[in-house]
N, C-alpha and C positions, 0 to 999 in steps of 0.2 A: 469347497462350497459351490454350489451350482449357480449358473450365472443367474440374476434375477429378470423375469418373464417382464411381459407385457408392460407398457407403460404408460400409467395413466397420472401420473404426477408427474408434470412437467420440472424439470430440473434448469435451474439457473445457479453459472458459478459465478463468480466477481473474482478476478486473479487480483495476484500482490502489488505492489507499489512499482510504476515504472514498467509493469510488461504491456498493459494498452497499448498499442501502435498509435502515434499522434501524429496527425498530417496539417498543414499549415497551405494558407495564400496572406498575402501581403500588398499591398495599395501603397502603400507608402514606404520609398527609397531606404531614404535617413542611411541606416549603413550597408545596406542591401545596393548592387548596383546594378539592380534593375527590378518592377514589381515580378513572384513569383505567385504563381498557382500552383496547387496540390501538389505541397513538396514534401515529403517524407520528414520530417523534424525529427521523431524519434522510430527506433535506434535512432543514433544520427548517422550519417555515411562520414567515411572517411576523410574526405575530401574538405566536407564541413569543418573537420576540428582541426584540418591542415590550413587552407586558404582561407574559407568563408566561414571564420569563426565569429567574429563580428557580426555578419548577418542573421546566423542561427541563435547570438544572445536575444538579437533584435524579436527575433522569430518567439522564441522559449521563454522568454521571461514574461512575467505578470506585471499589470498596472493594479493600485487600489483605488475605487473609487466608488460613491454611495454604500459605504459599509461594505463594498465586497470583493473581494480577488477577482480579477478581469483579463481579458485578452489587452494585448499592448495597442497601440495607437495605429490605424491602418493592418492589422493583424487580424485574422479566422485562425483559430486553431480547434481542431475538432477528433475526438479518438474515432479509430476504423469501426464502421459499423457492426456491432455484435452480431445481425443475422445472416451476414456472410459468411458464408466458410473460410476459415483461412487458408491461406496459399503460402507455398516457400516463401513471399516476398514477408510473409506477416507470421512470419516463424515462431517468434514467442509463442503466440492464440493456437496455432498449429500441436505445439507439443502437450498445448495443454488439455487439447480436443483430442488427442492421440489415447493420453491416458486416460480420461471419460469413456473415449467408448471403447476401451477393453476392461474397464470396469463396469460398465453396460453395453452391453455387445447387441441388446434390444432397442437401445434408443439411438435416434436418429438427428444427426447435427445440423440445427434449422427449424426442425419440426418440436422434438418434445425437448431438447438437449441443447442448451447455449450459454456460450458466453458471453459475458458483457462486459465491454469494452467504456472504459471514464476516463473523464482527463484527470489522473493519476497530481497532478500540479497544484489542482486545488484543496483547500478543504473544506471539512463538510459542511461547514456556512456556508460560504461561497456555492458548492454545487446548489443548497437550498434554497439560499435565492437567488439563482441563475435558472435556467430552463435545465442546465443539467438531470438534476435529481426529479423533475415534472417526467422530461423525456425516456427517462428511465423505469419509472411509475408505469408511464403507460405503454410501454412494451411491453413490460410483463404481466399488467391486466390484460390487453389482446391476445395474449398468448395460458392466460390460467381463464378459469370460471371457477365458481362458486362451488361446480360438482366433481372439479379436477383443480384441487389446489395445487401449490408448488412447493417445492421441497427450493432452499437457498443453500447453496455450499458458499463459502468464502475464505480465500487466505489473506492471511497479513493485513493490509490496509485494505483488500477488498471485504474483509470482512466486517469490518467497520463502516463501510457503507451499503452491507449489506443492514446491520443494525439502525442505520438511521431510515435507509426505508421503512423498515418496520414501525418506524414511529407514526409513519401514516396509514392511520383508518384502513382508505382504499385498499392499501397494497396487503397490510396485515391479513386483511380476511381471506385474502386470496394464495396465503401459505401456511400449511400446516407445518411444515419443521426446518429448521434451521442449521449448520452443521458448519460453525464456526473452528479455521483451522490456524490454528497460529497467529490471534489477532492481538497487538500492544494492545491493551485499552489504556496501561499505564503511560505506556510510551516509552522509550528504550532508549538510549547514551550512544545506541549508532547511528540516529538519526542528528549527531553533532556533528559527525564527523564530514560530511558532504562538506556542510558549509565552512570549518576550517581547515580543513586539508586534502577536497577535491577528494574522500576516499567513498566509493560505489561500492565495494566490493562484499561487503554484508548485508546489503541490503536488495542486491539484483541479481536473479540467477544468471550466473555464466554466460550460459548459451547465449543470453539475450544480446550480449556484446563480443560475441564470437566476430561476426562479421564487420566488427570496428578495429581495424588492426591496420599498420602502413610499416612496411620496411625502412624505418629511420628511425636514428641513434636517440634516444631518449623519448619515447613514442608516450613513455607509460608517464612519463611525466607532460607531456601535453598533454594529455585526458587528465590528469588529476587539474591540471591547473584550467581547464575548457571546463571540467565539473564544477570546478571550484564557484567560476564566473560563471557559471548558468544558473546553477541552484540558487544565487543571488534572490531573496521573495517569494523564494518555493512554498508556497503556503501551506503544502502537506507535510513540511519537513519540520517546519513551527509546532505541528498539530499532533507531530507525533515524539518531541522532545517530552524526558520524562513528566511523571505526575506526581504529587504527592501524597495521592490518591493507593498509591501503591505501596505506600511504607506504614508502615504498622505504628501505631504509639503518636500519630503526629509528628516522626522524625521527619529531616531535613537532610537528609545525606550531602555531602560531596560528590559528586559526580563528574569533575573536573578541576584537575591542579594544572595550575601553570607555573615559572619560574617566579612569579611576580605576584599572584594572589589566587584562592581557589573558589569555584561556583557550585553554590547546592542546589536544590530542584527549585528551590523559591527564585530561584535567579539566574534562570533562564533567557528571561528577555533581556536582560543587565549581557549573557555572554554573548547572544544575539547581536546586542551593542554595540560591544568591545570589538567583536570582526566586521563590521563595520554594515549590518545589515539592518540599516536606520527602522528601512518599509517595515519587517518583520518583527522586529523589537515595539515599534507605536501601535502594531495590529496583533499583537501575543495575546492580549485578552477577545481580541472576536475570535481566534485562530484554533487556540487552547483551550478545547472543549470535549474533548473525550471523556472526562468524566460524568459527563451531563447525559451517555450512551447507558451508562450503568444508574444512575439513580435512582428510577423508581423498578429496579429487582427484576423479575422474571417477565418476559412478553407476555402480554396476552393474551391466548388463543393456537400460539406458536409453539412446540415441541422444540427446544436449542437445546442443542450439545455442544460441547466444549473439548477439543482435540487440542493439545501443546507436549510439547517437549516438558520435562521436569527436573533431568540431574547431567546437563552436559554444561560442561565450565564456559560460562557467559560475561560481556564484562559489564561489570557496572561502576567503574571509575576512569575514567583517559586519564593519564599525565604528560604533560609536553612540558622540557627542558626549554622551551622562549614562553615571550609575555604572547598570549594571542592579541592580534590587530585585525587592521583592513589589508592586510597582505597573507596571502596562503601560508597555513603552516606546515612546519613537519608532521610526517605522522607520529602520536605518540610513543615518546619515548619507554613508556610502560604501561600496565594496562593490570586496574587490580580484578578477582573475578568471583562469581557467584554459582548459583546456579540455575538455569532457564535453557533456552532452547538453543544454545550458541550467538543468538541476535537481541532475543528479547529476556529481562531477567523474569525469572516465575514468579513474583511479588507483582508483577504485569499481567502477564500471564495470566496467571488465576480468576484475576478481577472477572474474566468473562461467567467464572462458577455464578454468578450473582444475576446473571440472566436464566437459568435453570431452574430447573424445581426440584432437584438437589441431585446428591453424588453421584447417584446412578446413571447420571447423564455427562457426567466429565472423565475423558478419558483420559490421562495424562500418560505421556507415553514415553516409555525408558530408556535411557541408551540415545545412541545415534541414530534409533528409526525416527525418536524427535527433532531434531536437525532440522531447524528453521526453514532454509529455503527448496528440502525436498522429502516435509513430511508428508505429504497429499502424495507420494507414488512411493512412499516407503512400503514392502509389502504387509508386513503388521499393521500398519495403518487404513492400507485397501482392504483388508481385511475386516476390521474394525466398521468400515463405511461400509462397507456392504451389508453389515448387519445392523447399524442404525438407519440404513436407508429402507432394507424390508420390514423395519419395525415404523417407520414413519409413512410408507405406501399403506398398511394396515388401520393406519387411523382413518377413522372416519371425517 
């Protein structure tokens, strides 16, 4: 297929959970020993999750207050600005600008072609009423008009805050179509796992922790247990624990056994609890609102499409052989499974059909080219984009 011409529709992606570059200053000591400026928080360096692990909680974690997730006390934490080009130093933004423009080999990164960079930490309350999701808005009005709307791609959890812009007015009119890839709306059983057993690794591409690595004896176990204590409040990790939104009939599934009792989607903030995540358990209901993204059906004005995985074995039960607490668990000991995209189950999945104007427009995508954290550069899948992108330049 011949590359697509000219570009008059400004394209904006929104990447997945965790690959935003997040950089931090701090005013205030407490476990830090001494105030820093512009320090790279995430990735995190090496060094952090060796010596200055205490400082980077201090750094990474959220405070709640007036209804909404917050930077911590003497703490700026703020993601790399999206109209920068990335650099080796901001590697993740890099590979993800790499594949864009050999999928568009006419558009230009900066000009018609950008990512944008959020703080991954919060959810989508919070970003809304924080300047977040305002600062956001109005990038991408300076950057669209009325006579060159925008076309929005989004993976995973960026896609999800690609939909909530959409909920405003402003921003709405200023994009014609949408191309949502791989986004929970349900909410997925891997997003437990951070918080009791320190486990990243379904939920972050690779690459992005390539350069977190240190020559000593048990390494992989200080990063589970430095995950374990950071994610501590993670408001996006609350936000994207399952829904019941997603089970058919009113059911209640199990989604968690322990040696000692088991948790269904209703009782979430109850397992929250039990590992000792007080902040996140009393704020589950500002927190857990994803379903409020799908309720009233298709956008407005907006052309979405729907791209997910559909038959690769996903799990949607954990079993851990102890009782969970406030101390890091094992990973589980079993794991029962479904089918979805390896991360998210398709009972998730789907729920995005319900922003379309129907089938024609959801692409569910077979085999391993759906594989959660690299179906955006899967070739069937560029494939696919390439042809909903020249039918959405075509609209008026």
């Amino acid at each position: 297929m011949p590359a697509i011409q000219a570009a008059d529709s400004p394209i904006f992606f929104f990447p997945g959970v965790m690959v935003s570059n997040l950089t931090g200053s701090n005013t205030v000591t407490d476990r830090c020993t001494q105030a820093r400026s512009n320090v790279q928080l995430w990735p995190p360096q090496a060094s952090d999750l060796v010596a200055g692990r205490d400082c980077w909680y201090q750094s990474i974690r959220l405070n709640y207050t007036a209804g909404r997730f917050v930077n911590g006390t003497g703490v700026s934490v703020w993601p790399t600005p999206f109209a920068t080009p990335p650099t080796a130093a901001n590697a993740s933004l890099a590979i993800w600008v790499a594949e864009l423009q050999k999928l568009f080999p006419t558009y230009k990164y900066g000009e018609n072609l950008f990512i944008l960079g959020y703080d991954w930490r919060l959810d989508l309350n919070s970003m809304g009423s924080s300047s977040q999701l305002s600062q956001l808005a109005a990038a991408i009005l300076s950057r669209s008009s009325a006579s060159s709307r925008a076309i929005f791609m989004g993976h995973s959890l960026g896609a999800l805050l690609a939909a909530q812009l959409l909920s405003l007015p402003d921003v709405r009119a200023r994009v014609k179509g949408f191309i949502s890839y791989a986004a929970p709306f349900g909410g997925t059983p891997a997003a437990i796992l951070p918080r009791t057993s320190g486990e990243l690794a379904a939920l972050v591409p690779p690459e992005l922790l390539t350069g977190v690595s240190f020559p000593i004896a048990g390494f992989e176990a200080l990063v589970r247990g430095v995950t374990w204590n950071g994610v501590k409040g993670l408001a996006s990790l609350a936000m994207m624990l399952p829904y019941s939104t997603a089970y058919a009939n009113g059911t209640d599934p199990v989604v968690v056994r322990t040696a000692s009792r088991s948790y269904r989607v209703s009782q979430m903030a109850g397992l929250l609890r039990d590992v000792g995540d007080t902040l996140l358990a009393d704020t589950f209901n500002k927190t857990h609102t994803l379903d409020k993204l799908i309720a009233n059906g298709p956008i407005p004005g907006v052309d979405v499409y729907c791209v997910y995985g559909s038959n690769i074995s996903t799990v949607r039960q954990l079993v851990f052989n102890v009782t969970l607490s406030d101390k890091i668990a094992p990973l589980p000991s079993a794991y029962l499974y479904g089918r979805g995209d390896s991360v998210v189950p398709f009972d998730s999945l789907r729920l995005c059909d319900r922003l379309t104007t129907g089938t024609s427009k959801v692409r569910r995508v077979p085999g391993t080219s759906g594989k959660h954290l690299g179906i955006f550069i899967e070739p069937a899948v560029l494939a696919q984009t390439r042809g909903i992108i020249a039918a959405l330049r075509r609209r008026i």
